[in-house]
C-alpha positions in Angstrom: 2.9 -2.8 8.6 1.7 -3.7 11.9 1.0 -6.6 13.2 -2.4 -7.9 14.3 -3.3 -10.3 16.3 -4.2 -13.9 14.1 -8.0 -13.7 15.4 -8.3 -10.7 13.2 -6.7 -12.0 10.3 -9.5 -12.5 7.1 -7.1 -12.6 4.1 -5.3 -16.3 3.5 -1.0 -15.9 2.6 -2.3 -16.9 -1.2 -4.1 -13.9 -1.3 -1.7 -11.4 -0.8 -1.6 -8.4 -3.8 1.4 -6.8 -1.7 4.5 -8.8 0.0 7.3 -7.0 1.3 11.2 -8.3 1.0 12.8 -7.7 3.8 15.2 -11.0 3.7 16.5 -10.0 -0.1 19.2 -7.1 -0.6 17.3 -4.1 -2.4 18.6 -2.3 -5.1 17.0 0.9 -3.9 18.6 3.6 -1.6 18.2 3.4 1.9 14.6 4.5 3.5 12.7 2.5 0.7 12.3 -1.4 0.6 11.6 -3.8 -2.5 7.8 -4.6 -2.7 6.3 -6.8 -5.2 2.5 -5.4 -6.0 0.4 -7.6 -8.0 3.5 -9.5 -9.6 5.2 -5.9 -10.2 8.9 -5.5 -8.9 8.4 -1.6 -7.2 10.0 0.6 -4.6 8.4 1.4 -1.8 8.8 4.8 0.3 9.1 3.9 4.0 8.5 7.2 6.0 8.0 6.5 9.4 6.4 9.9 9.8 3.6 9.1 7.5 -0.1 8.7 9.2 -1.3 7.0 5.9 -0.5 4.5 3.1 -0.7 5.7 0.0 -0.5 3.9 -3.6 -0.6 6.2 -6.7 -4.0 5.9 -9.1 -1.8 4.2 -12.0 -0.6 1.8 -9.6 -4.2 1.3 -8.2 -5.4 0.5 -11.7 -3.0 -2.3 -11.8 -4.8 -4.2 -9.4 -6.6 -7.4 -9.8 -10.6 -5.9 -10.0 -11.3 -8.1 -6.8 -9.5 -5.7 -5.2 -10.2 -2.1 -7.2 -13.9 -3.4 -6.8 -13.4 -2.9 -3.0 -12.5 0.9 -3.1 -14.8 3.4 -0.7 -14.6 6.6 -1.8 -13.0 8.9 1.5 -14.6 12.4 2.5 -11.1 13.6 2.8 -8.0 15.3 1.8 -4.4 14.9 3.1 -1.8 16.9 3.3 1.7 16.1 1.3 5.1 16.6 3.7 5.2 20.1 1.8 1.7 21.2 3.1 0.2 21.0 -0.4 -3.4 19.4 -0.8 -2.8 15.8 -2.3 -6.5 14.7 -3.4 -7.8 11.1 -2.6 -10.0 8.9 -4.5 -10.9 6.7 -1.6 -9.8 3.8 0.7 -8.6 -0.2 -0.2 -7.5 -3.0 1.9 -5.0 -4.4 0.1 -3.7 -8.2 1.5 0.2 -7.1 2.8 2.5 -10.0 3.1 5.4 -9.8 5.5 7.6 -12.3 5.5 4.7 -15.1 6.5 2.3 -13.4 8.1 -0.4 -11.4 5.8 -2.4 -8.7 7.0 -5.2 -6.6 5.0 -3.9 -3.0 5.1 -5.5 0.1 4.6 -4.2 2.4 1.5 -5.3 5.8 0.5 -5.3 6.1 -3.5 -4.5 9.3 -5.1 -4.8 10.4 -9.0 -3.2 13.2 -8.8 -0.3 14.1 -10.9 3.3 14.3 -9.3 4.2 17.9 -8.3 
């Protein structure tokens, strides 16, 4: 997540759906951090080659609706790492919490079913 500077900060720390863990050990392998999403315990896929966020549909559906309300549908279609089409329901800003800072972060969401 990167940081931006506090003037463009509209989200207060309270609001965060998202907050990273980088200060507790994960239980996950290497390459993927502990993120807790809407009070769920998940793991997180950090590819630093990625030019997108993406959250799953089902995982999208878990959000509070003050934040699902907020999806705008996208006029686009990525590509996975294996070149195949991955389909995309639209765009969220979803509050990301890092360590004390919280920044609203742009996600793709995606229904499709694993390949």
């Amino acid at each position: 997540v990167a940081a931006r500077p506090a003037a463009l900060l509209s989200v207060e720390p309270t609001d965060a759906v998202a907050e990273i863990n980088s200060d507790s050990p994960s239980a996950y392998p290497a390459w993927t951090l502990s993120v807790r999403i809407s009070g769920l315990q998940l793991p997180a896929l950090v590819d630093t080659g990625a030019q997108v966020s993406l959250i799953s549909g089902a995982l999208f559906d878990c959000l509070p609706a003050r934040i699902r309300a907020t999806l705008r549908r996208a006029p686009t279609q990525l590509r996975a790492a294996n070149g195949l089409p991955l389909p995309v329901d639209g765009t969220v800003l979803i509050p990301v919490r890092l360590q004390r800072q919280t920044v609203p972060h742009p996600f793709f969401i995606s229904h499709s079913p694993r390949r």
